[in-house]
N, CA, C and O atoms as a MOPAC input file, in Angstrom:
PM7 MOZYME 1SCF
protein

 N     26.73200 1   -27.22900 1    29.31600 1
 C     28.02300 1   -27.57300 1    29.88100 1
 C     29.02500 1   -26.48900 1    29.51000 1
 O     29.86200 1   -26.61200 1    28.61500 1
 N     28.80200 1   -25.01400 1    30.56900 1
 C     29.97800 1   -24.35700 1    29.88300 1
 C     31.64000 1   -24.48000 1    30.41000 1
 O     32.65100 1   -23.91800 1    29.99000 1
 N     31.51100 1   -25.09200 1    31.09100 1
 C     33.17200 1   -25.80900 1    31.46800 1
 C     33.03600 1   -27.11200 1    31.71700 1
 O     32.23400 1   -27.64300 1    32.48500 1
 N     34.04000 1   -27.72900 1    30.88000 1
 C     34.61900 1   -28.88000 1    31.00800 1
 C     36.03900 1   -29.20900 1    31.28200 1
 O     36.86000 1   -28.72300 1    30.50400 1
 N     36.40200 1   -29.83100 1    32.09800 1
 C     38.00600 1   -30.96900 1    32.74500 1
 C     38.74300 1   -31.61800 1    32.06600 1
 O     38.95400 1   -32.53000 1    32.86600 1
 N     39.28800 1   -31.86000 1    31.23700 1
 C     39.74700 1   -33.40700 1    31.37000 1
 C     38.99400 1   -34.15300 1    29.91500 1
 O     38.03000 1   -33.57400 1    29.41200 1
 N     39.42900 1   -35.24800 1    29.40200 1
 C     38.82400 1   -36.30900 1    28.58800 1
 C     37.72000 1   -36.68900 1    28.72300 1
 O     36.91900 1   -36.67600 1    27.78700 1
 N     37.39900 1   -37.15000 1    30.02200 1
 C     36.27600 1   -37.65500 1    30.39700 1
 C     34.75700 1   -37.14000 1    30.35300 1
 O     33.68800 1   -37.71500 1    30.15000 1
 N     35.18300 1   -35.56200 1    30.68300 1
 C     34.19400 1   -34.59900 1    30.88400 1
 C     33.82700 1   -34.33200 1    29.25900 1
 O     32.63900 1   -34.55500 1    29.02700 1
 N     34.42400 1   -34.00200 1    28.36800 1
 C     35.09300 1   -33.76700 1    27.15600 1
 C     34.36300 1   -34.78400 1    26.15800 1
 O     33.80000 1   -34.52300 1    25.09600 1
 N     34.54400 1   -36.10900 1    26.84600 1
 C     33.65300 1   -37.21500 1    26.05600 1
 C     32.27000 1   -37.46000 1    26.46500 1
 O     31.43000 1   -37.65100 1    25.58500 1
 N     31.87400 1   -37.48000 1    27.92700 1
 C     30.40700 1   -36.56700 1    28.35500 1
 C     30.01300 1   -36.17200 1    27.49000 1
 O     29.51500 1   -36.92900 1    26.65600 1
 N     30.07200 1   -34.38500 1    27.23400 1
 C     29.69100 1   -33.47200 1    26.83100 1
 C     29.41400 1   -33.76000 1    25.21100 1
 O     28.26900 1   -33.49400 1    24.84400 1
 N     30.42300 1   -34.32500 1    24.10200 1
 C     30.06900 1   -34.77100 1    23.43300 1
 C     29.38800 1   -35.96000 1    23.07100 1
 O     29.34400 1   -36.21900 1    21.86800 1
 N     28.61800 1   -37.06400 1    24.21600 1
 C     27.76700 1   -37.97300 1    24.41200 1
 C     26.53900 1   -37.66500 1    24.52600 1
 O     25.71800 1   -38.41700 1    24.00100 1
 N     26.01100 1   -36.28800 1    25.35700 1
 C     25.19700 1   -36.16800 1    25.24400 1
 C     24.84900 1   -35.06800 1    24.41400 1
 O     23.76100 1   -34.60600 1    24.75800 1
 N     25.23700 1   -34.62100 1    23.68800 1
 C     25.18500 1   -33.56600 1    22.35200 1
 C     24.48200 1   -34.79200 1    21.03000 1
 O     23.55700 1   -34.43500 1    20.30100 1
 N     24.98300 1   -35.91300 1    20.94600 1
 C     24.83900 1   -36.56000 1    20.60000 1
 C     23.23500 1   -37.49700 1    20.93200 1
 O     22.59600 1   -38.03600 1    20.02900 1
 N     22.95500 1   -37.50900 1    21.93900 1
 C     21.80300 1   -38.25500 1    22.77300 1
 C     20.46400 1   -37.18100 1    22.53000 1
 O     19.27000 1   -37.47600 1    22.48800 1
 N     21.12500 1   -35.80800 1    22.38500 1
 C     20.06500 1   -34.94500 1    22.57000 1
 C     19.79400 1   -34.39600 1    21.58700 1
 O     18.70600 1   -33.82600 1    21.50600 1
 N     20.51400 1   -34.39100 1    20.73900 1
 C     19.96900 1   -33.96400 1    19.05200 1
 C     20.20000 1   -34.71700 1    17.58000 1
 O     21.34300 1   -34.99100 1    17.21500 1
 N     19.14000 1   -35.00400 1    16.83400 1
 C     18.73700 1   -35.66400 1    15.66000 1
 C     20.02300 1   -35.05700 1    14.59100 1
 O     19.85300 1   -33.84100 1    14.51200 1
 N     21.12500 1   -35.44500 1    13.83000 1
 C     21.27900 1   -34.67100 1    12.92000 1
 C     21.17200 1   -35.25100 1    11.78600 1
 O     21.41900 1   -36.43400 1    11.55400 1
 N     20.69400 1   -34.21000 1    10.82900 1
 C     20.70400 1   -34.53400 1     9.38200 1
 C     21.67100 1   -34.24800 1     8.88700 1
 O     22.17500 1   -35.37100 1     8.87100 1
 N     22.38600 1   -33.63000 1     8.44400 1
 C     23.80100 1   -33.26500 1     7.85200 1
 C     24.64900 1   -32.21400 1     8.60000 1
 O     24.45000 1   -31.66400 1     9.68300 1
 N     25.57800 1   -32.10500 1     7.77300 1
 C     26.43200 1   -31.03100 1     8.42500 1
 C     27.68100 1   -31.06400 1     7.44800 1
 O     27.81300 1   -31.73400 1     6.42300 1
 N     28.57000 1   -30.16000 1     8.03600 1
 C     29.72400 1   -30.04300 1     7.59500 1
 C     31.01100 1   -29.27800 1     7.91700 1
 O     30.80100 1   -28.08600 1     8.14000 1
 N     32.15700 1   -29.62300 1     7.98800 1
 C     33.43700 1   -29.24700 1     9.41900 1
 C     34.49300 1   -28.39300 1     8.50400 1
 O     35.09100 1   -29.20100 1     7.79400 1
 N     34.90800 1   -27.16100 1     8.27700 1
 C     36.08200 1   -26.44400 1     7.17600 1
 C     36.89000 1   -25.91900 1     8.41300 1
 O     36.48900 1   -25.27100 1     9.37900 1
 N     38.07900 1   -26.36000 1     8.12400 1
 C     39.14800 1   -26.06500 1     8.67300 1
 C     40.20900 1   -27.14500 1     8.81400 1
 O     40.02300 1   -28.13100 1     8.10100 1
 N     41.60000 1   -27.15600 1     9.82100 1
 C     41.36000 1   -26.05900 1    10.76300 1
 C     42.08900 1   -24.72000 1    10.03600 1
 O     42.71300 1   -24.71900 1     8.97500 1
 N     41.80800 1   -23.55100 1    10.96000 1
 C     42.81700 1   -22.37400 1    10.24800 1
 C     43.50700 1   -22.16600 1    11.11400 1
 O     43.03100 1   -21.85900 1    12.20600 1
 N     44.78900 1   -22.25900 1    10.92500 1
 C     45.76200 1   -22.25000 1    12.52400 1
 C     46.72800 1   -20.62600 1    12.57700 1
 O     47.35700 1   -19.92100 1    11.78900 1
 N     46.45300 1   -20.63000 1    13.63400 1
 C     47.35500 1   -19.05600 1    14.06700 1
 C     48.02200 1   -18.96100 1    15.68800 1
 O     47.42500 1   -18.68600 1    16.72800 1
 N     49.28500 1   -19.25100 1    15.51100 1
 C     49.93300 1   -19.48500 1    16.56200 1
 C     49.98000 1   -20.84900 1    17.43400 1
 O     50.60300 1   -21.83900 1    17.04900 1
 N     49.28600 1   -20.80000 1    18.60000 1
 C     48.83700 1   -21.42400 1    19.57000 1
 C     47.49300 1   -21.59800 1    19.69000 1
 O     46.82100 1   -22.05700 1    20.61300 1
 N     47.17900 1   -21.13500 1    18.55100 1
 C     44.96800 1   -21.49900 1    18.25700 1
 C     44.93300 1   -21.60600 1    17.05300 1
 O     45.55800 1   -21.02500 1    16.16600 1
 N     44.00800 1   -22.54500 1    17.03200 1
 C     42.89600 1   -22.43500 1    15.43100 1
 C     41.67800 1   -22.67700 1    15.71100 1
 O     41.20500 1   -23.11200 1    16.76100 1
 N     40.95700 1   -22.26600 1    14.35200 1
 C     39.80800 1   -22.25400 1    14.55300 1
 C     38.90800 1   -23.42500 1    13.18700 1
 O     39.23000 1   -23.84100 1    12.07400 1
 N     37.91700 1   -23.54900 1    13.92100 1
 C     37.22700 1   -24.77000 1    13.08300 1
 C     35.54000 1   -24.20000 1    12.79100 1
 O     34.69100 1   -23.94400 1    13.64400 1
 N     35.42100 1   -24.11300 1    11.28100 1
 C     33.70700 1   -23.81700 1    10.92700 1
 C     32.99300 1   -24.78100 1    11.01500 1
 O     33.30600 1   -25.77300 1    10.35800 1
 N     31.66800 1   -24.81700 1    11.94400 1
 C     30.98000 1   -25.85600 1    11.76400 1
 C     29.28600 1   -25.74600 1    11.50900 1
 O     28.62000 1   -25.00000 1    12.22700 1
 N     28.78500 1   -26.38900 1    10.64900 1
 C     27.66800 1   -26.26000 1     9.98500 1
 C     26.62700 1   -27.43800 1    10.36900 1
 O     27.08000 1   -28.56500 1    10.16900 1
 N     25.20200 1   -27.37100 1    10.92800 1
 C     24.99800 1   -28.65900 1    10.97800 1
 C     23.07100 1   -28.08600 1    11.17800 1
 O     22.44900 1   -27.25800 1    11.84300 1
 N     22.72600 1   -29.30900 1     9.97500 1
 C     21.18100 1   -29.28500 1     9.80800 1
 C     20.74900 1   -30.08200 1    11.25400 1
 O     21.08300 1   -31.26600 1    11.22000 1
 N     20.14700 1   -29.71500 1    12.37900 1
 C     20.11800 1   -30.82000 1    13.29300 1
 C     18.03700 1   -30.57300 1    14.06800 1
 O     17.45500 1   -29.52700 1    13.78000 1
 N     17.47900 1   -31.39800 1    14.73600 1
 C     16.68300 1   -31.27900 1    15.46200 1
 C     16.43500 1   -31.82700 1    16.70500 1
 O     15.90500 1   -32.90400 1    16.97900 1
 N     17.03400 1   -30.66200 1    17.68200 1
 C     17.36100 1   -31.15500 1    18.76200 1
 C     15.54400 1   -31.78300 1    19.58600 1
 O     14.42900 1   -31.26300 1    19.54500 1
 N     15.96800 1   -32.86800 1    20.13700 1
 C     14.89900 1   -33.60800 1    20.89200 1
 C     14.04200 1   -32.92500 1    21.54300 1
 O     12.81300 1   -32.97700 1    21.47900 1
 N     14.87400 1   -32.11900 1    22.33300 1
 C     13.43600 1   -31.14400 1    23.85400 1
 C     12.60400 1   -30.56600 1    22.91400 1
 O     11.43700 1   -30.67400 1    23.29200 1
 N     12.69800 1   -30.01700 1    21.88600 1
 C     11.95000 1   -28.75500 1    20.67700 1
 C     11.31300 1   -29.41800 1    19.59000 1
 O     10.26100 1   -29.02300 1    19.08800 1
 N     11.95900 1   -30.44300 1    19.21900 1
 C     11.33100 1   -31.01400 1    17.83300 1
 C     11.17200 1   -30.35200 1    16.70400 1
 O     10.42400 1   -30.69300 1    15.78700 1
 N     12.37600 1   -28.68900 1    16.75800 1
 C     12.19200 1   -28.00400 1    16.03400 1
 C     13.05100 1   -28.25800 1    14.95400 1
 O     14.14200 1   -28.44300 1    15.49500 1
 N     13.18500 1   -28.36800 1    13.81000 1
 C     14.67200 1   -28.18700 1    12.95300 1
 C     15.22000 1   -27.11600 1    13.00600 1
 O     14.52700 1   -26.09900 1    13.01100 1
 N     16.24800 1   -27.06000 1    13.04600 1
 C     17.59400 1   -26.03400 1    12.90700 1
 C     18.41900 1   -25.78900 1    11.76800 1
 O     18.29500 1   -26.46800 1    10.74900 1
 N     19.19500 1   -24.93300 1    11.86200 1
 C     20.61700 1   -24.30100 1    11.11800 1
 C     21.45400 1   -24.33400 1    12.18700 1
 O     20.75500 1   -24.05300 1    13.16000 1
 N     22.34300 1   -24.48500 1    12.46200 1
 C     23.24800 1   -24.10300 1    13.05500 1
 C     24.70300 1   -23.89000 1    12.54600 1
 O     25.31900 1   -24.82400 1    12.03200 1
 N     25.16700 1   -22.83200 1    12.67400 1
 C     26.90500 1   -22.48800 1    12.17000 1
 C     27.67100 1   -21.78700 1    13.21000 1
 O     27.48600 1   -20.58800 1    13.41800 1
 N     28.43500 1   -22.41100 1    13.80400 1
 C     29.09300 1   -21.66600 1    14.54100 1
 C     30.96700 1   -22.14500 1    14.37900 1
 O     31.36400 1   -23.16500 1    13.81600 1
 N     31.75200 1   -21.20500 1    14.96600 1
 C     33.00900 1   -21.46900 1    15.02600 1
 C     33.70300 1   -22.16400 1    16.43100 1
 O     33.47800 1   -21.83000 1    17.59500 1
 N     34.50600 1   -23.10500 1    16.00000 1
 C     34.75600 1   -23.53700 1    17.39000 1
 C     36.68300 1   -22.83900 1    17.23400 1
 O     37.53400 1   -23.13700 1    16.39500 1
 N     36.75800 1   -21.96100 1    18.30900 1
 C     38.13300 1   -21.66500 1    18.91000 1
 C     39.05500 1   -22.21900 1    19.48700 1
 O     38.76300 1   -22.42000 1    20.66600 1
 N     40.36600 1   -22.67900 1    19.12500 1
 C     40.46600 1   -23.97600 1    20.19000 1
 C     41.98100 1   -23.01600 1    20.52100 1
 O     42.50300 1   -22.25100 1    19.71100 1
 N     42.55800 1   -23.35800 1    22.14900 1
 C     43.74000 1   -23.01200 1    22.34100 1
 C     44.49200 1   -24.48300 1    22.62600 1
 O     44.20000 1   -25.46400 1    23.31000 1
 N     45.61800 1   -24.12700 1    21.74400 1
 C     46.49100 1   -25.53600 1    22.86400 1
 C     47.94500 1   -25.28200 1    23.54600 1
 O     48.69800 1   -24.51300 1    22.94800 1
 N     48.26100 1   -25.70300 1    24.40400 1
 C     49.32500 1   -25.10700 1    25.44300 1
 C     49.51400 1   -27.19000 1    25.53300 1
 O     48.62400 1   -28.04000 1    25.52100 1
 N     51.22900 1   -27.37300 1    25.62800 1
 C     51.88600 1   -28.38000 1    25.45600 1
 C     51.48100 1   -29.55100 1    24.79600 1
 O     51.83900 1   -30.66000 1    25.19200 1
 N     50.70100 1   -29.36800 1    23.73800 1
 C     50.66000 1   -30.05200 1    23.12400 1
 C     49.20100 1   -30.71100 1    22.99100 1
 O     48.76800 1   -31.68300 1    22.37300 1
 N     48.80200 1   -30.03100 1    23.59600 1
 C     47.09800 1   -30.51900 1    23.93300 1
 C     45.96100 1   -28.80200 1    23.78100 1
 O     46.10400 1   -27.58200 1    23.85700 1
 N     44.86200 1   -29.85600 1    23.52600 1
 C     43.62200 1   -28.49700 1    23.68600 1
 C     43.73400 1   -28.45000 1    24.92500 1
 O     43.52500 1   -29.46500 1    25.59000 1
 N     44.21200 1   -26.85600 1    25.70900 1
 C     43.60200 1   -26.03500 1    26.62600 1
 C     42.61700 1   -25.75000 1    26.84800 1
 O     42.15500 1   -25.65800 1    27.98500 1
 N     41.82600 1   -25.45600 1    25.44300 1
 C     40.66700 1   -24.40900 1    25.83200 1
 C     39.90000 1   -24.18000 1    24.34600 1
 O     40.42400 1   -23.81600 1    23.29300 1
 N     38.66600 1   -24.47100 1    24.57400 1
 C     37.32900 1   -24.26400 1    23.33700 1
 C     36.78500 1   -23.11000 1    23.55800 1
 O     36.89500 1   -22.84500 1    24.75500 1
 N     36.23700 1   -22.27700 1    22.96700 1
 C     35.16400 1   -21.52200 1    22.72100 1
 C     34.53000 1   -21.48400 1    21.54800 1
 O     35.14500 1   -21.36000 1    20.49000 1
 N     33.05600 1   -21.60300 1    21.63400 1
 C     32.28200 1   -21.44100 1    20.51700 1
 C     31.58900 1   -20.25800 1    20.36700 1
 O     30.97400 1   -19.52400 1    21.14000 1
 N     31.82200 1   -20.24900 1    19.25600 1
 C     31.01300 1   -18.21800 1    18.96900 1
 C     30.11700 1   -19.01900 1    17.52100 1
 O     30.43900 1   -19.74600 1    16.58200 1
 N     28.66400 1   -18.27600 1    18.10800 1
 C     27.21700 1   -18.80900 1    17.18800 1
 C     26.86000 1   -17.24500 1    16.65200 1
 O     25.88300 1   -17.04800 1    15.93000 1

């Protein structure tokens, strides 16, 4: 899902992130805010379903917000 709309789409996307991978732990540091963005570290032991493989995963999530709301995510892995 590399673009998402709206709440709805938004709660989707994190429904099935959820549906599709096992997690064992994890862990969220931040946010670090700069301007009109911050950014959020995220860490998470997980094994996603299609693979049955275990993982690492760490990536940063970028967030912009314009009036008062998230605009805009990007994740860099």
């Amino acid at each position: 899902m590399a673009v998402c709309n709206g709440k709805e789409a938004v709660k989707q996307k994190g429904q099935w992130w959820e549906e599709n991978n096992e997690v064992h732990g994890g862990s969220v540091e931040g946010p670090y805010v700069n301007g009109d963005q911050f950014a959020v570290r995220f860490k998470f032991d997980i094994t996603p379903k299609a693979t049955g493989e275990r993982v690492s995963m760490d990536e940063v999530g970028l967030y912009t917000v314009k009036n008062g709301k998230i605009a805009e995510e990007r994740f860099y892995y």
